[in-house]
N, C-alpha and C positions, 0 to 999 in steps of 0.2 A: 572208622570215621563216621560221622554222625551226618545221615540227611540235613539238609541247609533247609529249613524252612520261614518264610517271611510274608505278614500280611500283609494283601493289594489292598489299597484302598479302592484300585480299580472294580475290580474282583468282586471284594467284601469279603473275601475268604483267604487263607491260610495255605500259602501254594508253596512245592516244591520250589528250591531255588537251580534253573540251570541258564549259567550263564548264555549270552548271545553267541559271543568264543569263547574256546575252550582257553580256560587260565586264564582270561581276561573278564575284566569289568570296567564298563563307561557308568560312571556315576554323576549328575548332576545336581547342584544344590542351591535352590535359591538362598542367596546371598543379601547382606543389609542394603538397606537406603539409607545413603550416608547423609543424611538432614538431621541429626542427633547423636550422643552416645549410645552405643548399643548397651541394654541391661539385660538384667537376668534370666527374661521370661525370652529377650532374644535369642539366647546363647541357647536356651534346653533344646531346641532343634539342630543348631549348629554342631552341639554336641550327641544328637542320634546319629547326624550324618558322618561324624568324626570316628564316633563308635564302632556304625555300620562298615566304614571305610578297615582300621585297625583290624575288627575281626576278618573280613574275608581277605587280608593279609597274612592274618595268624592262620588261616585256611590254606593259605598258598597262591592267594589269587592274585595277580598285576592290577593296580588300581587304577585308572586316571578319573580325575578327580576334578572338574571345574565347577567355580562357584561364582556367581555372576559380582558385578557391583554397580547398582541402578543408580544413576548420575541426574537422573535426569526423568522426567513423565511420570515417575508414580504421584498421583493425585489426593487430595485429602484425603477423598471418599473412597478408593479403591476404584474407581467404576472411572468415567468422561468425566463428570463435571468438581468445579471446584478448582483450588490451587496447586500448584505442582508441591511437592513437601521440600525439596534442597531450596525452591525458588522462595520460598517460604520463611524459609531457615535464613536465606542472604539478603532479604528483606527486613529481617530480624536486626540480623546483626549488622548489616550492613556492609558487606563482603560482595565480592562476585561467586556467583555459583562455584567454580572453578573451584578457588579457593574453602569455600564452604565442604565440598567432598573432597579436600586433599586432608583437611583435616580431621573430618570425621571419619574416612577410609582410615588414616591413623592410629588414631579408635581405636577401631574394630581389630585392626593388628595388632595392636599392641594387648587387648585383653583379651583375642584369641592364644597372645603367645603366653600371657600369665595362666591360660587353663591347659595350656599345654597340646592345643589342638594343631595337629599337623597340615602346613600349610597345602594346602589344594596345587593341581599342578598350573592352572592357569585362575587369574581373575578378572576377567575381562569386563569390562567398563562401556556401558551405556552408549555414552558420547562419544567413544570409539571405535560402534560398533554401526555408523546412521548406514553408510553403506549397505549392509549385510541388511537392515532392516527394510529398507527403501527395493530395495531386490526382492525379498519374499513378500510384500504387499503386493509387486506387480504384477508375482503371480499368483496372486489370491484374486488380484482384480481378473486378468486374461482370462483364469479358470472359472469366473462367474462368482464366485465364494465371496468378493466382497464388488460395492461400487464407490463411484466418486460421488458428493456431493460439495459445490464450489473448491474450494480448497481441502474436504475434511473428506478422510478413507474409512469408512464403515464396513466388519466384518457381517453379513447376511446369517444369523444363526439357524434361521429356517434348512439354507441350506448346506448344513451339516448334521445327518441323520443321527451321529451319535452325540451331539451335545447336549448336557448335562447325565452321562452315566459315570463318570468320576461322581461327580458330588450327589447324584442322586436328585438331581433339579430337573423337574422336565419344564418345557416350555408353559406348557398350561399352566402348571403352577405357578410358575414363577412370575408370567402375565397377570392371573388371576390375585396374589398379593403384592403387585409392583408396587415399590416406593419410587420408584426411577421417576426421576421430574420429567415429564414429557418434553423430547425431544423432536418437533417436525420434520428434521431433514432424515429422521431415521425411520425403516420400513417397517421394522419392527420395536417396541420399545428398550427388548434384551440385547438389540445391536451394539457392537462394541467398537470404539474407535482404533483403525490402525495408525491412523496419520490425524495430527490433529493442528487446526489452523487457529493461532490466537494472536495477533499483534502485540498482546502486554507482556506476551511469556520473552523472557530473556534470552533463553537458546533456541537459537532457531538454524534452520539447516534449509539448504535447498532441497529440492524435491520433483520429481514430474507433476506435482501437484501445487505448488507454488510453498514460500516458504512456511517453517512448522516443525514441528515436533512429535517424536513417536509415542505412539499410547502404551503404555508399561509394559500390555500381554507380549505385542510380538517382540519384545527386546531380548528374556528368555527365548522366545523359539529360536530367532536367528542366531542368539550368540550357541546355543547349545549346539544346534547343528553345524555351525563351523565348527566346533571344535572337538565334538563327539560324531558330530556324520548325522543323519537322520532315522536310525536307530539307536537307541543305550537301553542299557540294562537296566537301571535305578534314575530316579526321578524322587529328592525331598524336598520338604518344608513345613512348617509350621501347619497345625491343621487350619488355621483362619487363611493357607493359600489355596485352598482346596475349590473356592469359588468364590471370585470369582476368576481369578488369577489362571490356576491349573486348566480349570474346563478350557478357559480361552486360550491356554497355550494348545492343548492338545486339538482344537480343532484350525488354529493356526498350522500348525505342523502338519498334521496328518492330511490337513485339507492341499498342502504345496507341495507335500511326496507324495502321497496316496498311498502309504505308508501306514502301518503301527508305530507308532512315534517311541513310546517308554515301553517297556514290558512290567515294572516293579514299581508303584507309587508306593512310598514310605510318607508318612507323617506325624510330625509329634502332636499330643497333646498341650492345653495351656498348663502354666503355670502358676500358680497361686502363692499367696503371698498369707501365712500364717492366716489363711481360710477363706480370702478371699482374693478376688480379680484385681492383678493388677493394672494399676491408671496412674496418671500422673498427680488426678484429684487425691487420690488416696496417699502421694508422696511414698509409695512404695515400689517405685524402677529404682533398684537399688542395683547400680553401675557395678562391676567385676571392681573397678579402685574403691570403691565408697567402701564394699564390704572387707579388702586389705587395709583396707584407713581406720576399719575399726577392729582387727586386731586379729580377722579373721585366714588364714592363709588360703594358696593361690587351690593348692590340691587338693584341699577339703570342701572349696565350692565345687570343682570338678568333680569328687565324689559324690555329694550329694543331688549335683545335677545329674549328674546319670546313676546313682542307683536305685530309681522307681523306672518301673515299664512305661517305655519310651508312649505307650499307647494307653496311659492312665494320668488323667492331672495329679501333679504330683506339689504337694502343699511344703513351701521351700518356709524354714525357719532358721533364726537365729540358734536355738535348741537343737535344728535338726545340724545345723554345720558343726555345732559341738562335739556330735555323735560321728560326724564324718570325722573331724579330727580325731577322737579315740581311737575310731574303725583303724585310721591310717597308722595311727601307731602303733597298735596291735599288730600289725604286717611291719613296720620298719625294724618294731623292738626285737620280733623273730628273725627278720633278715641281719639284724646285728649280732647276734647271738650266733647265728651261722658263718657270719662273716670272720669270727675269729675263730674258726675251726678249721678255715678252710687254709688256712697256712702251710700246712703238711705235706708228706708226700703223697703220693696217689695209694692207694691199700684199700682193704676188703669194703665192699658193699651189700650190705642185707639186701635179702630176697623181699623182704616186707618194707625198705626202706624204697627199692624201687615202685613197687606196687604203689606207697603211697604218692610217689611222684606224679603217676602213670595214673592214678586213681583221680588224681587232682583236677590232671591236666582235660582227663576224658569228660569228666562232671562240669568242669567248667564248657568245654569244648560242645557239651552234650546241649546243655542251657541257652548260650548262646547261637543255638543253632536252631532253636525253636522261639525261633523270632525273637530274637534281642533280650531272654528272659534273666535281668540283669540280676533281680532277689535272687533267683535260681544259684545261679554261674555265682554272686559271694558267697553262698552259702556252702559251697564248694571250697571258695579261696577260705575261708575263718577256718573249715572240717580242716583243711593243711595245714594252716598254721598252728591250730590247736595240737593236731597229732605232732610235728616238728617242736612243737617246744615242748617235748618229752622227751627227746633227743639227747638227753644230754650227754652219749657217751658217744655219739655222732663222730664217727671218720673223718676226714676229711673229703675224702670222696663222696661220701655220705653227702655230708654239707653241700656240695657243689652237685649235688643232681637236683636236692631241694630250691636250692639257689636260682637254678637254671629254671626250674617248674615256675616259680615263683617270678621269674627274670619274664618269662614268656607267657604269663597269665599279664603283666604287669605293660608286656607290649598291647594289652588291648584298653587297659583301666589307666594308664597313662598317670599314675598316681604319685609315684613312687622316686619321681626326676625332680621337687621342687629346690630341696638343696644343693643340687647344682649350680642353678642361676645366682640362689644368694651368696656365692661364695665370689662372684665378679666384683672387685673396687667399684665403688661410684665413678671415680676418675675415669675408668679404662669405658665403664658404659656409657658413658657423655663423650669421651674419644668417639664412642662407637657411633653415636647417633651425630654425631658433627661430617661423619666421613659418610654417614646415610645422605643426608643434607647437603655435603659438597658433591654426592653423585648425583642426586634429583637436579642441583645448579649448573651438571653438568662442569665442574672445576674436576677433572680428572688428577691434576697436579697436585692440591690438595689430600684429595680422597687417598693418594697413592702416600704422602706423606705423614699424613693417621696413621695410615695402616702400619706403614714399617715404623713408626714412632710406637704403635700399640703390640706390635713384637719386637721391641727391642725390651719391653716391660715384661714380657712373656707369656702375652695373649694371642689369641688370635680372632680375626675376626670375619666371619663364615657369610654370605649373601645366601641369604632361602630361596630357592630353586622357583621358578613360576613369576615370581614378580618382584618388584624392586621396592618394596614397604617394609620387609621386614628383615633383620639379621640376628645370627645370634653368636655369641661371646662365647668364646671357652679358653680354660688354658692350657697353655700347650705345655705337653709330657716330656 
């Protein structure tokens, strides 16, 4: 078995992996801001943390897995000032906020289920979390770490002696080139809002502090620590959460337990868009549908987003999902070629046909243990399928060790399932999201009569464990 290695951004370096418990991992993962579709340059972190999750599965590890979804306080600018971004979005459109994240959490589920990413086991939501928020400020405030000013709760960055060693921001510097609009009521200009009082904002909640809304950082801490406790194992995001997001979460946390908050920050790189940054000026947020709309499938953007190093921008092209599609047929055309051998009875196994099973599984196993080295680990998967499609005089048993290698490389590359989904009627998948929709209305009578109307056709239809957005269709044997 292959040492687990994986880079901290805490750190800066390249640290063995040992979990907090044994066989366990607490993983958390900032999750979208449901004020838009989510696009592409979204997803390539969603999909390290999806990555990161599958392989220490394929390790043997127990995962829990929660990914936030911010309702509510993140602000244009990332920092206090400015507009909230859903309240933004329902001004826009002209909707209530509510409404505005039920359909953009939508979204996000539904083009997380097109890439195949496995659903997190909880998603806890902003707006449902004011409680849990409103309790760790008071003890930020008790412990000195932060103060009141009129209605507004300010974190003191002074005093948190480790702030800015995640990002590498010290205070000086950060004083020294401030853009920050000068703030009066704050001690320092780097101070961060925990509670924030503004009359025009739409959601407002009561508070010890009069009514208001929470500032983006501690939404993260408090929901992480309900649901993973006040230490986990792994902490991702995007690298643009790194600061000023991440610093301010960690001296949130650490400052209310007195605690090591995360032991493992993971972060992706950006994305780029045939060589350049993508923006909305540049019209290239090219949404997970826009790129099925144009003729591209669901498993070849999933391939293509994760096979460059999770920790290298990686420059996404129409040319390059071409090369994903080849890549994937190249593994289905041998997996079919296997697939009709394996009919037979059970009988003899080469000694070299095991080897290359075993050869496969380790090179893969080896790569991805050295921090997510995804070039690596295919280079491994194509050496197997090239050897296996020489096979042609392959056992059956033969076939089904290859199968199994390939079966269990393919639990972490998540590639190799898109024809499943297309084989569900339109009909029975419009059943299905009718009986989503009579359960969010709360019409149980309904929802109960889809269902048994959608196996009497001989379907069935499954509820995704963690939360109530998403389902999935299959048919029953």
């Amino acid at each position: 078995m292959s040492e687990i290695r994986f880079y901290n951004t805490f750190s800066k370096s390249v640290e063995a992996f040992e979990p907090l418990e044994s066989g366990k991992v607490k993983l958390y993962s900032c999750g979208p801001t449901v004020y838009s579709h989510p696009h592409i340059g979204n997803f390539r972190s969603f999909l390290m943390a999806d990555v990161l999750k599958r392989f220490l599965e394929f390790k043997g590890f127990s995962v829990n897995h929660v990914m936030n979804i911010t309702d509510v306080g993140h602000l244009l600018d990332d920092a206090d000032e400015g507009a909230d971004k859903l309240e933004e979005a329902a001004r826009k459109e002209k909707k209530d906020p509510l409404e505005i994240a039920k359909f953009y959490i939508d979204s996000f589920m539904a083009a997380s289920e097109m890439l195949n990413i496995k659903p997190a086991d909880e998603y806890p939501r902003a707006t449902e979390h004011i409680d849990e928020m409103i309790e760790m400020v008071e003890t930020l405030v008790e412990k000195g770490l932060a103060y009141v000013v009129g209605h507004n709760v300010y974190y003191d960055v002074t005093k948190f002696a480790d702030y800015g060693k995640l990002s590498g921001n010290t205070l000086d510097d950060l004083n020294a080139g401030a853009r920050i609009e000068v703030n009066d009521e704050k001690k320092n200009p780097q101070d961060f809002a925990l509670w924030k009082h503004d009359p025009k904002h739409i959601q407002q909640w009561d508070s010890p502090w009069g009514k208001g809304f929470p500032g983006w950082h501690i939404e993260c801490s408090a929901m992480s620590t309900k649901y993973l406790g006040e230490q986990f194992d792994f902490h991702t995001g995007g690298e643009d959460n790194i600061f000023p997001h991440h610093e301010c979460e960690i001296a949130q946390s650490e400052g209310a337990s007195g605690k090591k908050w995360v032991k493992y920050w993971m972060h992706g790189r950006f994305l780029l868009f045939d060589g350049e940054k993508m923006s909305k000026s540049k019209g290239n947020l090219y949404t997970i549908q826009e790129l099925v709309d144009k003729g591209f499938k669901k498993n070849a953007i999933r391939y293509a987003l994760i096979s460059s190093h999770y920790r290298q921008n990686y420059n996404f092209t129409f040319d390059g999902l071409k090369a994903a599609e080849q890549a994937i047929d190249k593994i289905s055309r041998c997996v079919s070629m296997l697939n009709e051998k394996v009919s037979g009875d059970s009988d003899t196994v080469r000694d070299e046909v095991k080897a290359l099973a075993t050869k496969a599984i380790g090179g893969f196993d080896e790569a991805l243990s050295d921090d997510l080295n995804m070039s690596k680990a295919l280079a491994a998967v194509f050496e197997l399928v090239k050897e296996a499609n020489k096979l042609s005089d392959a056992t059956a048993s033969e076939a089904r060790i290859i199968l199994e290698a390939i079966g269990k490389i393919d639990s972490v590359l998540g590639v190799l399932e898109e024809e499943k989904a297309d084989e569900i009627p339109v009909e029975i998948m419009n059943l299905a999201q009718e009986r989503k929709q009579a359960k969010l209305n709360k019409d149980w009578a309904r929802a109960d009569a889809i269902r048994d109307e959608v196996t009497e056709k001989g379907y069935v239809i499954e509820d995704m464990p963690g939360h109530e957005y998403r389902i999935k269709v299959r048919m029953l044997k």
